[in-house]
C-alpha positions in Angstrom: -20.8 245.1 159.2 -21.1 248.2 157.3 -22.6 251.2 158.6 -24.2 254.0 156.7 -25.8 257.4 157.7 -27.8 259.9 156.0 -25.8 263.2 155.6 -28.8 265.2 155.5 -31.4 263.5 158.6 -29.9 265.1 161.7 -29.0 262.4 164.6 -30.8 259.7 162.5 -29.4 255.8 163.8 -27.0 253.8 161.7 -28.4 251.5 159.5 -26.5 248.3 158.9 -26.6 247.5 155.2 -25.1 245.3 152.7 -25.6 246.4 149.2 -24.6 244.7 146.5 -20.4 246.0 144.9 -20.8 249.5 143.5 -24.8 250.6 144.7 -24.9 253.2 146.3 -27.6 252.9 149.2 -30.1 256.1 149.1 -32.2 257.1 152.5 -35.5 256.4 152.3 -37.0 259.7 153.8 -34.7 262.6 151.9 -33.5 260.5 148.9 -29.6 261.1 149.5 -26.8 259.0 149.0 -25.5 257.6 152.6 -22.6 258.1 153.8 -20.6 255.0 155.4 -19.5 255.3 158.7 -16.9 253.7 160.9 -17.5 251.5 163.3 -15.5 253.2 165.6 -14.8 257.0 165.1 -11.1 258.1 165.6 -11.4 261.6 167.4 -13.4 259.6 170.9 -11.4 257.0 170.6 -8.1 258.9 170.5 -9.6 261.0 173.7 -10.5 257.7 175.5 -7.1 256.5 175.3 -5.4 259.7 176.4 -7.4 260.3 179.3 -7.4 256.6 180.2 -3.5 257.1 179.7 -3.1 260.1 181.9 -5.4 258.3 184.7 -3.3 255.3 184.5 0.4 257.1 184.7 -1.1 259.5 187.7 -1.5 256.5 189.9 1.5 255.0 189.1 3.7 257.0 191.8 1.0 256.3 194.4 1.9 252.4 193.7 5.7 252.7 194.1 5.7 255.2 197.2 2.4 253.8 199.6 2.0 256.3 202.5 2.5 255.1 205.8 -0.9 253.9 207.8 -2.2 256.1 209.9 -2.4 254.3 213.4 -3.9 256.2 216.0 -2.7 256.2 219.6 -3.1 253.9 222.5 -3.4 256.0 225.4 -2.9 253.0 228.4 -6.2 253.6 231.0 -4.9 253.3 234.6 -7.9 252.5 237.0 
């Protein structure tokens, strides 16, 4: 689905249109052309997969070396 945004109106939505080969959509309020936008932006996605990357590779020594359980002492009661 193709995405456009007005340039112009700050933090206006997306609108989803589907004009017909070469039109140029226009916003309604401002009269500019609109811009197309991607459905997904490069920039957040490239920092969601680095810092999901750099989670993910952190933990991966904490699967291969588990620390020893912790069992806490029995003292034996003598009556």
């Amino acid at each position: 689905m193709p995405r456009y945004r007005c340039p112009s109106c700050c933090c206006g939505a997306a609108l989803v249109l589907h004009p017909p080969k070469g039109a140029t959509p226009i916003c309604s309020r401002c009269r500019t052309p609109l811009e197309r936008q991607p459905l997904v932006r490069p920039l957040p996605l490239l920092i969601l997969l680095s810092v999901g990357s750099v989670l993910v590779l952190s933990s991966v020594p904490m699967l291969f070396n588990p620390s020893a359980p912790v069992q806490p002492e029995h003292k034996d009661r003598s009556a």
